[in-house]
Every structure is written in C-alpha cells, then in structure tokens.
N, C-alpha and C positions, 0 to 999 in steps of 0.2 A: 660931888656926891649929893642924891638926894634923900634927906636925911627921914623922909617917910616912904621910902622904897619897901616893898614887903616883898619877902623873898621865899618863896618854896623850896627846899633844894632836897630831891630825890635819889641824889648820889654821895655816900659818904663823902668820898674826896673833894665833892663840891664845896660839902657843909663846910670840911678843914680850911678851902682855901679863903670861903666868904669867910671867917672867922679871923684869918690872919693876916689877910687883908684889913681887919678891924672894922668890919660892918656885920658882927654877930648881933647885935641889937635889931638887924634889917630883918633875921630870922623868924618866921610865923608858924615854919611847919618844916619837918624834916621826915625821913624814909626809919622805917624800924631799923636799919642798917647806922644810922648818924649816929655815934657815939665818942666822938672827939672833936674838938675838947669834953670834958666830961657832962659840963651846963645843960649841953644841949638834948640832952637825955628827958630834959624836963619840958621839951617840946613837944605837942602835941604829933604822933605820929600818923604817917598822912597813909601808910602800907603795912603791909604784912603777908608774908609768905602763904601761898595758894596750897601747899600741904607740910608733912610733918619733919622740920628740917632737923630734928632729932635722930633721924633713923642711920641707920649703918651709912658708910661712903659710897656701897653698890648699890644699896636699897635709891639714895638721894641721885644717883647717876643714871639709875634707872628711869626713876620716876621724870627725870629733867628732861630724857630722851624722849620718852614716851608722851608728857606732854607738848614737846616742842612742834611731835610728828603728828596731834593732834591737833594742834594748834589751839591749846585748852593753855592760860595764863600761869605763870609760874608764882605770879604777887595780886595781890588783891588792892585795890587801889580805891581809898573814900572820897570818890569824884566830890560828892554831897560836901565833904569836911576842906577839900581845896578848895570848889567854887566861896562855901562860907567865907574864908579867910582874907578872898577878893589880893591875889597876888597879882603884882604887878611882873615879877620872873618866877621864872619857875623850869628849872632847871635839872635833868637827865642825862641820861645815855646812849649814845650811837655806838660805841664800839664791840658791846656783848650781848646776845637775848638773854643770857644765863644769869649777870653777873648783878643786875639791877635795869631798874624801872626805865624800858626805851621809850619816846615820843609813841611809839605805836602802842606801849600798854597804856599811854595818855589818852590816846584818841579813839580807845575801844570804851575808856572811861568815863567820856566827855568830860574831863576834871578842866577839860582848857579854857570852855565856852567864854571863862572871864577873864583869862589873861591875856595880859601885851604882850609879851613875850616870853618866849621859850628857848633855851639853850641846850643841846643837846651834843657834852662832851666826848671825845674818843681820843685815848690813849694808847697809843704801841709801844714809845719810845720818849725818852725822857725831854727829848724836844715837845714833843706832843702833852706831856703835861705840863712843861713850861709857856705851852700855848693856851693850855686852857687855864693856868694862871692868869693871864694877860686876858681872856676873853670876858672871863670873869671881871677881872678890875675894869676894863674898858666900859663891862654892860652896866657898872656900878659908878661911873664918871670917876674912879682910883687909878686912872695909869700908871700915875707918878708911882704910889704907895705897888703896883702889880711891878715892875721894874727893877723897885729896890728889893721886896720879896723873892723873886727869879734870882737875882743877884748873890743874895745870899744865900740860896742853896746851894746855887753853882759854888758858892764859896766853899761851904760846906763841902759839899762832893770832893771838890779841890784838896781839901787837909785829908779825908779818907786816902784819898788814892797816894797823896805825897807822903805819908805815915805808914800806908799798906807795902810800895814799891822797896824800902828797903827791906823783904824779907821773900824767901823763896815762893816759887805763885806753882801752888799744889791742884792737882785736878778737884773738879767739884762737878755735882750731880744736886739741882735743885728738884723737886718733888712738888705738884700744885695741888696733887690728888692723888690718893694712895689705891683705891678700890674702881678704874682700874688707875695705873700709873700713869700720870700725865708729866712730864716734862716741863717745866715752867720757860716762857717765851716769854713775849711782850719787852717793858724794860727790865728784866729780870736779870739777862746776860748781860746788860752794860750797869748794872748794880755788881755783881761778881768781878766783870775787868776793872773797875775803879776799886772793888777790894784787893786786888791782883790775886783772882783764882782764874785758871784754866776752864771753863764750862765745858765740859763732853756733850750734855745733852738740854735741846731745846735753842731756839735760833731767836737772837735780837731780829722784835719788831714784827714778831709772828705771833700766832696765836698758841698758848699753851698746846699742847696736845698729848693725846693720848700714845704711849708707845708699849709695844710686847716689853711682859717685864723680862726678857731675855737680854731688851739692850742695857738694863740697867746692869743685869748678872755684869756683859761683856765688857760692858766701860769701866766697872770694876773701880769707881774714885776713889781719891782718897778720904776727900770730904763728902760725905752727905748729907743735905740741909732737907727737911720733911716740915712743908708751910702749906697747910691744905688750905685752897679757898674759903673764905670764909671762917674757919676755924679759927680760936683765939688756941692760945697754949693750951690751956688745959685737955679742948679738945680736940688738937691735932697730937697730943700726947698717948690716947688711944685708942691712936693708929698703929700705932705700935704692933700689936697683938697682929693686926692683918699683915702686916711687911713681915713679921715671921713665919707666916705659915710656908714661907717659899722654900725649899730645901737648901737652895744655895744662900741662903741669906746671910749666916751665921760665917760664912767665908769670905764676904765682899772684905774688900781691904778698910774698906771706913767704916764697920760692924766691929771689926779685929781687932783695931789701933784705939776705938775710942772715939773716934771722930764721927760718929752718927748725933746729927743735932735734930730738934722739934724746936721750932718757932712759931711765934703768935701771924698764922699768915692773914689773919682778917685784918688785923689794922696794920698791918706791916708789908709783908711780901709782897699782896697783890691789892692793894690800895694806889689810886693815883691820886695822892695827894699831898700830906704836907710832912707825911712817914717817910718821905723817899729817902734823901740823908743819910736818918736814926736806920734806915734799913741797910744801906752800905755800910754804916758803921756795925751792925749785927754782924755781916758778912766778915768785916775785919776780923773782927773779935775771934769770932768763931774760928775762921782760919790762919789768924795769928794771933792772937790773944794779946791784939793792943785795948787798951783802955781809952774809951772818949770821955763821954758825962756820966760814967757809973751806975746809968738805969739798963743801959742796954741789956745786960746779963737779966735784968727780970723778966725779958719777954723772950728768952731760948730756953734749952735746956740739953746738955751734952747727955747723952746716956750711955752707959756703961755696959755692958754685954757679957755674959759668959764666955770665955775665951773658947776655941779648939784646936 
C-alpha cells in the first residue's frame, strides 16, 4: 500500500469499499452521492446533480430521458477542484449513464488531465461487485486485506440464506422506481433468493426496467418491497401517494395482508457496495421477520393500509 495515494472516488460504493478496505485516509474527494461511512460527508465534493432531483419521480424520469436523448449531462463535474487535488485514482462508473459519474462525464470535463489512473466499475451481479472489491484493493497494493473483505461478506450472505431457508419462500415484487414502475434487476434477484423469496418480476444480472404497471396488478405478490433509486426512506416513503392512484392497488395481495414495505433504496437496494449483506438481511427481515444486528428495521418501514 502506498501510504500517500490520493484517491478521488466518484461512485458511492467505491467510497464504501476504499474505506473498508481501511485506506479512507487515501480519500481527497468524493461524489455528492458518498455518504457512507458517515466521515466522509466532510470531503470536499467533487459533483452535483445537473438539475432539480427534488421533483416528483415522473418529473425526475422525464428530465433523465430527455437529457440522455439530448445528450446534455445529467451531473456537473468541478474538473478545476479534481485537477487541484492532483489524484493519483480516481475512480467511476461503466455500468449506468443514469446512475453516477461515467469516464465519459470525465472526459467531457477534463478532470483527468492529471491523473494516473482511472477505474471505471460495473456491477450486474454479486460476482461483479466482488470483483470490483478486488480491483479496488489490487489498484491500492491491499489484495490480501480485498480477499479477506470478499470473504466475509460471502460469509455474511452465507448466515442470511442458512437463517432464511428454514421458513416458507413467499412471492416478492421488488420496485426501483415508482413513476413509471421499474422492476429491480441487476443483483437485486440474487439478494431475495439468499432471503429465500420467490422474485416474480425483474431478471438476475439485467438492467432494472421499466414495466406496464398491469404486470405488477397480475403478479399479484405477496410481498412487496418499494426501494427507489436513490431515494433514502424517508423519501421513497412518498411514493406512497403515487402507487395508490392505481385503482387495483388497494387489492394487490401484499396491500391487503400488510406486507407492502418502503426501504432506504440509496444506500441499500441499489448501491454496489459494502450494503449488500445488511440488504439481504432487510429482505429477511421483511419477509420473515428474523432479527440480525437490530439496525436493519431502521432503514424499511412496513405499512399498513385500509383494508377492502
């Protein structure tokens, strides 16, 4: 490891893995996104959002499409404030335009001019962020320390699933985006099978997507988990109001029984990083109400519904 490495990391789940890794000290600058562990909040931010990510979920799905097709930037990037900091990595994303800072919103911003290198993570599947563990620790001389990290999450994962399988494995319907419905893919389905739920909809190792919310009516689950991109609880909470305008809503079976959940999906659901775990432990929880380390219940919330 060398112990004056500066590191830029423009992908949350980067930040989590250099940190756990134990070279958060190598940190100079992170993405307005980096907010775990909490420290690093106090880094100077290197982005920020190109318009007003406060607006409705159709208003935000609108404006993403429209600039995608424009080809007008979705984050604003302080090339000025990376060049200053003189990073030696500096570190993004290949697997989303949407989802954070690509190499190509680097190289529109000449932020690179000064760095050695650049690493650009992709994630589908839980293999894939155990790789970009290891890429990670390799570009930082930590193999050893990326190895035993990997290790113990598989460990991890391991006590979910062996904890989850003695109890009945109920349908589930994960949710990335409410306005329109998108289906949660990527590792999302192999987070629910090591809870032992059934997934109806969204495919391991795909891209979330968009579906008619008719398939939601017909799949009909019994659990349904609502973790919008980016959203922390509080604001994937109202979302709420939009998932009932639908007329069949109040009849789905996981409306009826009580089993409609809201989760923190910004640092949990769709983070590849060092959430993965705590997130199949959410899923337990949720669909069998085992207990892990007692925090998990702070970042869902079951809701309860008037009956019909």
């Amino acid at each position: 490891m060398q112990p004056d490495k500066r590191i830029v990391s423009l992908l949350a789940s980067a930040t989590e893995i250099v940190c756990a890794l134990g070279a958060g000290e190598m940190l100079v600058g992170r993405s307005h996104e980096c907010d775990n562990p909490d420290w690093v909040r106090q880094l100077p931010s290197c982005t920020e959002p190109a318009f007003d990510v406060s607006a409705s979920s159709m208003e935000i799905d609108t404006e993403v499409r429209r600039r995608i097709r424009s080809g007008e930037p979705l984050y604003h990037i302080d090339g000025d404030l990376i060049r200053d900091m003189r990073p030696d990595l500096l570190i993004t994303q290949a697997h989303c335009e949407v989802c954070a800072v690509t190499p190509g919103d680097i190289e529109r911003s000449s932020a690179c001019t000064l760095t050695a290198r650049q690493i650009a993570l992709s994630a589908s599947t839980l293999d894939d962020i155990f790789k970009s563990i290891r890429e990670i620790s390799q570009a930082l001389g930590l193999q050893e320390q990326g190895e035993t990290l990997v290790h113990r999450e598989q460990q991890r994962l391991d006590m979910v699933r062996e904890k989850a399988l003695r109890f009945r494995r109920p349908t589930v319907v994960m949710l990335e985006w409410t306005d329109p419905l998108f289906a949660m893919g990527n590792w999302g389905p192999e987070l629910v099978e090591i809870a032992n739920g059934e997934l109806l909809l969204g495919k391991k190792g795909e891209y979330s997507a968009a579906i008619p919310a008719e398939q939601l009516r017909d799949a009909d689950p019994e659990y349904l988990i609502v973790a919008p991109c980016g959203f922390n609880l509080e604001r994937s909470l109202q979302e709420q109001t939009i998932l009932e305008r639908y007329p069949w809503w109040q009849k789905l079976q996981a409306v009826r029984k009580g089993n409609l959940a809201f989760a923190d999906g910004n640092l949990f659901f769709n983070r590849s990083g060092m959430t993965i775990s705590q997130t199949a432990e959410i899923i337990a929880e949720i669909l069998h109400g085992i207990s892990f380390d007692g925090t998990s219940s702070a970042h869902w919330r079951r809701l309860q519904t008037a009956r019909v």
